[in-house]
C-alpha positions as CSV (number, residue, x, y, z in Angstrom):
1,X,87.8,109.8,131.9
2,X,89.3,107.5,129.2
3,X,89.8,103.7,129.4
4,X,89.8,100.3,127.6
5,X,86.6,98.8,126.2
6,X,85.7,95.6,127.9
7,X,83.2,93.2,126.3
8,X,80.8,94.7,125.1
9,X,81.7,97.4,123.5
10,X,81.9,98.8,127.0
11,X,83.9,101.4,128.0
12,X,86.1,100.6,131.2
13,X,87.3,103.5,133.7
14,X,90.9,103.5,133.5
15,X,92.8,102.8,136.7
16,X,94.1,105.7,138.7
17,X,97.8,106.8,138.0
18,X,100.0,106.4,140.9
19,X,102.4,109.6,141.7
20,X,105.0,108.6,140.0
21,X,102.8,107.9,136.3
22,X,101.4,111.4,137.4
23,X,105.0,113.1,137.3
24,X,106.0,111.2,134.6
25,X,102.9,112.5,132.3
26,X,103.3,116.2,133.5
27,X,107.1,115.9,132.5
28,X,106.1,114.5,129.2
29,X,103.4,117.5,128.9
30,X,105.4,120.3,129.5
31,X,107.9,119.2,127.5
32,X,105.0,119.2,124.6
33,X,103.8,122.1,125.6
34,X,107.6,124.1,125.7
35,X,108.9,122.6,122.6
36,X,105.4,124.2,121.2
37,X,105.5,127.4,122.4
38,X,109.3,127.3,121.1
39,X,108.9,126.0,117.6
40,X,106.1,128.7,116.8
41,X,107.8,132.2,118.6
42,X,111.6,131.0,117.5
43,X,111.1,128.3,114.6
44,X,112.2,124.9,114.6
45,X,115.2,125.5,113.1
46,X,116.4,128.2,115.5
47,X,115.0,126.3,119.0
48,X,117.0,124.0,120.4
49,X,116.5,121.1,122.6
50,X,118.6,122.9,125.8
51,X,115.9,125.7,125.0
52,X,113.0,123.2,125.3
53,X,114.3,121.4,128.6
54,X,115.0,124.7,130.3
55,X,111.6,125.9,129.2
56,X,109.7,122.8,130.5
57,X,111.8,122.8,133.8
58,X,113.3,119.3,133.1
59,X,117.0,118.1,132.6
60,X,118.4,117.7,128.7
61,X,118.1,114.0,129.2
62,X,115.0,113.7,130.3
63,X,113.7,115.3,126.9
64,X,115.9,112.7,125.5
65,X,114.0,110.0,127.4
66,X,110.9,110.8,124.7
67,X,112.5,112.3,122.0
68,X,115.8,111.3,119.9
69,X,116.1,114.8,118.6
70,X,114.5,117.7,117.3
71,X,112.3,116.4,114.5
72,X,111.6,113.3,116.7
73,X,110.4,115.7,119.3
74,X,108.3,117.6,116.6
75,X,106.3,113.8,115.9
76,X,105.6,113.7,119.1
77,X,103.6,116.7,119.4
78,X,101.5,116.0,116.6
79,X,101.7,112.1,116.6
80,X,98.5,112.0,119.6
81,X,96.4,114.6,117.6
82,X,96.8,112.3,114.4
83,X,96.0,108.8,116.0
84,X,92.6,110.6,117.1
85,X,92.2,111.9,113.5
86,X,92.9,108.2,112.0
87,X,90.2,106.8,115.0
88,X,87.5,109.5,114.2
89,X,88.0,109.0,110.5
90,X,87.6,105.3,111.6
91,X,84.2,105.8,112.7
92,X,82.9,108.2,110.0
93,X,82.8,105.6,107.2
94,X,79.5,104.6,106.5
95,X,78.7,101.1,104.9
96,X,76.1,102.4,102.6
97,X,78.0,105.7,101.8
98,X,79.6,106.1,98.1
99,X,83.3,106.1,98.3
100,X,83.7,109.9,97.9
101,X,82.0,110.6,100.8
102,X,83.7,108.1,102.9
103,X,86.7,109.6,102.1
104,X,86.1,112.9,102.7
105,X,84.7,111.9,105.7
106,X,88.5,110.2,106.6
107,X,90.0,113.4,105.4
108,X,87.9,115.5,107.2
109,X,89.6,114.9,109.8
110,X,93.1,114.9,108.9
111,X,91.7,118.6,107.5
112,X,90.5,119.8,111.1
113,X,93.5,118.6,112.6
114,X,96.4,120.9,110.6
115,X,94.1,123.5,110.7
116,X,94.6,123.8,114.3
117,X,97.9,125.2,114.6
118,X,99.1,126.2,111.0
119,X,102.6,127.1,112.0
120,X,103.4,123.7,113.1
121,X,100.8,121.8,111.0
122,X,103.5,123.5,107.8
123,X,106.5,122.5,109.9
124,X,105.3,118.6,110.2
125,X,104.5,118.5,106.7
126,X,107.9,119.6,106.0
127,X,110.1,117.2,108.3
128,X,108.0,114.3,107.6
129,X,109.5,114.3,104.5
130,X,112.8,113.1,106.4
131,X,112.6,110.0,108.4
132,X,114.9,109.4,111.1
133,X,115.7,107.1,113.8
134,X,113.8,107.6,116.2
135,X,110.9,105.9,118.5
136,X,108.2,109.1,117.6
137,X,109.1,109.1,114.0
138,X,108.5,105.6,113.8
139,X,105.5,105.7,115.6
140,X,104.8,108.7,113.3
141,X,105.5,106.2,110.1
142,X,102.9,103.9,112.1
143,X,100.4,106.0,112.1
144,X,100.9,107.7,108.4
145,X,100.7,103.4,107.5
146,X,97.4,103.3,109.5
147,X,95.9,106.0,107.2
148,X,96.8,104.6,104.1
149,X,95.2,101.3,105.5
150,X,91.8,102.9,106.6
151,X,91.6,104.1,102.9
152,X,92.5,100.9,101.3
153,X,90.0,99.5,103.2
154,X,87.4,102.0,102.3
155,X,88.2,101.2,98.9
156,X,87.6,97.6,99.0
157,X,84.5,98.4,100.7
158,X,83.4,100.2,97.0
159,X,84.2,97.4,95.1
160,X,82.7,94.6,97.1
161,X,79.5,96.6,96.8
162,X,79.7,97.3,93.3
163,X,80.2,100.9,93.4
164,X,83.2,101.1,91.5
165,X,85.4,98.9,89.7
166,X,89.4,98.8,89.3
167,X,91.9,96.6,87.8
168,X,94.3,97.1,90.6
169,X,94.0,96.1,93.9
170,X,92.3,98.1,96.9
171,X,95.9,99.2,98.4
172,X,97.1,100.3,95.3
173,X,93.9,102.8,94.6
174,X,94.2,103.4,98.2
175,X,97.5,104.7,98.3
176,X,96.8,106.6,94.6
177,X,94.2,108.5,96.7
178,X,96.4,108.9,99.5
179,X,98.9,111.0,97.4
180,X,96.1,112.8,96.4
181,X,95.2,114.0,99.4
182,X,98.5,114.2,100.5
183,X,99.5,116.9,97.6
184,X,96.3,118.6,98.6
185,X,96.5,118.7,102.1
186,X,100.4,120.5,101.5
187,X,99.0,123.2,99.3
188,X,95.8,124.3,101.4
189,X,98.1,124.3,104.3
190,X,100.7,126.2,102.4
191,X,98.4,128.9,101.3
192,X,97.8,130.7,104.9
193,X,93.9,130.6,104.6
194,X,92.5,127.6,106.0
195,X,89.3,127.4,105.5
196,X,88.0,124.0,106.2
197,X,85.0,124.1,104.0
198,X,87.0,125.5,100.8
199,X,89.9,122.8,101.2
200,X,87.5,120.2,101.2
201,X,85.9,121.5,98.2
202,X,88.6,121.0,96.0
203,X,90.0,117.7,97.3
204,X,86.6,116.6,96.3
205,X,87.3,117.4,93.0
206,X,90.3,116.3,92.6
207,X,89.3,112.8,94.0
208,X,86.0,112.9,91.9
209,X,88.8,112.9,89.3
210,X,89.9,110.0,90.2
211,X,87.1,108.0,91.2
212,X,85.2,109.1,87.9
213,X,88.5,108.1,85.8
214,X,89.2,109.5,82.3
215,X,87.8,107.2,80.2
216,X,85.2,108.0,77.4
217,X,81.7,107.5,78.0
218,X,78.6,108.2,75.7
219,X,78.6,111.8,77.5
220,X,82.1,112.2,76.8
221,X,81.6,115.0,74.1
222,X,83.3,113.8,71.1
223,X,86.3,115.2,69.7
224,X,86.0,118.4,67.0
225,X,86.0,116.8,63.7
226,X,88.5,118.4,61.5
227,X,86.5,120.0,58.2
228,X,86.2,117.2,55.5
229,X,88.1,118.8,52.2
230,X,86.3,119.4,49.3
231,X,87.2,116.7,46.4
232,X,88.6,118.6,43.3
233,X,86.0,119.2,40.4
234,X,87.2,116.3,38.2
235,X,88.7,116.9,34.5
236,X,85.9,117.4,31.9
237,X,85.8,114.0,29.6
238,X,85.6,116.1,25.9
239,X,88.7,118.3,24.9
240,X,88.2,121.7,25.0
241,X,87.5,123.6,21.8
242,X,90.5,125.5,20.1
């Protein structure tokens, strides 16, 4: 059982639910679960919200009680997985760790979550592009905001240690990486076969990229010297004999 930390650190059992929170959570659960089930077997475009209420054996306006349309019921699937994500990415930065590490250890995360349904991991991905009005898209917005925020602050963690250096400011870098990993995350989910381990891989490089930067250093090999020209043998001083 889940509940609120009290001093301490220490976690507090949460109060019972009365009947009525009870009905109002199983409501709010089946709903989830229908407009699920629906989105994967028809598509999202093709399911509709009737669909979805019929399916979860509630009235159209209760779905409308948690959702302001389609899309906004689509955040709201994935919006409790994320918020986990975000709080276990939370907890798996490390204050001695380099920066690439604590990021893919953020990441990590975000990774395990859209590999668990790729159907509607690709459809997210795809309306999130789209904000609407809406309380689960903003809540959605909230909790994209949170992420950029947990590496901005991993960021500024590097630099007050001494393990990197930039010229702009920890939210800027931070959201730099975040579209990163953003562009990444689209194309592993995009090509079918998610392997955890092999996504991973190559955000890693592609951060290392920008962690590393692409300014010379005395490794940087040097560039090909184009082949010096040879100077033309110079006119002979004494005219030539007739």
């Amino acid at each position: 059982m889940t509940g609120k930390r009290g001093r301490g650190g220490i976690k507090q059992a949460a109060a019972p639910l009365g009947q009525r929170a009870r009905n109002k959570r199983d409501k709010l659960n089946r709903i989830k679960n229908a407009a699920r089930k629906l989105f994967v077997s028809k598509g999202f475009d093709d399911a509709t919200l009737r669909e979805i209420a019929a399916r979860a054996g509630v009235g159209l306006g209760t779905v409308f009680l948690y959702a302001a349309n389609k899309r906004d019921l689509l955040f709201l699937i994935a919006n409790e997985g994320l918020e986990e994500a975000i709080a276990a990415g939370q907890a798996a930065v490390q204050p001695d760790a380099p920066l690439l590490d604590n990021l893919l250890a953020v990441f990590r995360h975000q990774y395990a979550f859209f590999a668990r349904q790729p159907i509607l991991s690709r459809l997210v991905l795809r309306e999130m592009t789209f904000y609407e009005s809406g309380a689960q898209a903003r809540a959605f917005q909230a909790t994209r905001d949170a992420l950029i925020a947990l590496i901005g602050s991993t960021v500024a963690q590097a630099m007050q240690q001494g393990r990197i250096a930039a010229a702009e400011t920890p939210q800027l870098v931070g959201w730099t990486i975040f579209c990163i990993f953003q562009v990444e995350l689209r194309r592993w989910v995009a090509d079918g076969d998610l392997d955890l381990r092999q996504g991973l891989n190559r955000l890693r490089r592609t951060l290392n990229v920008c962690i590393t930067g692409l300014s010379p250093t005395r490794r940087s090999p040097s560039p090909r010297a184009r082949p010096e020209r040879r100077p033309r043998a110079a006119a002979s001083a004494t005219p030539r004999a007739r």
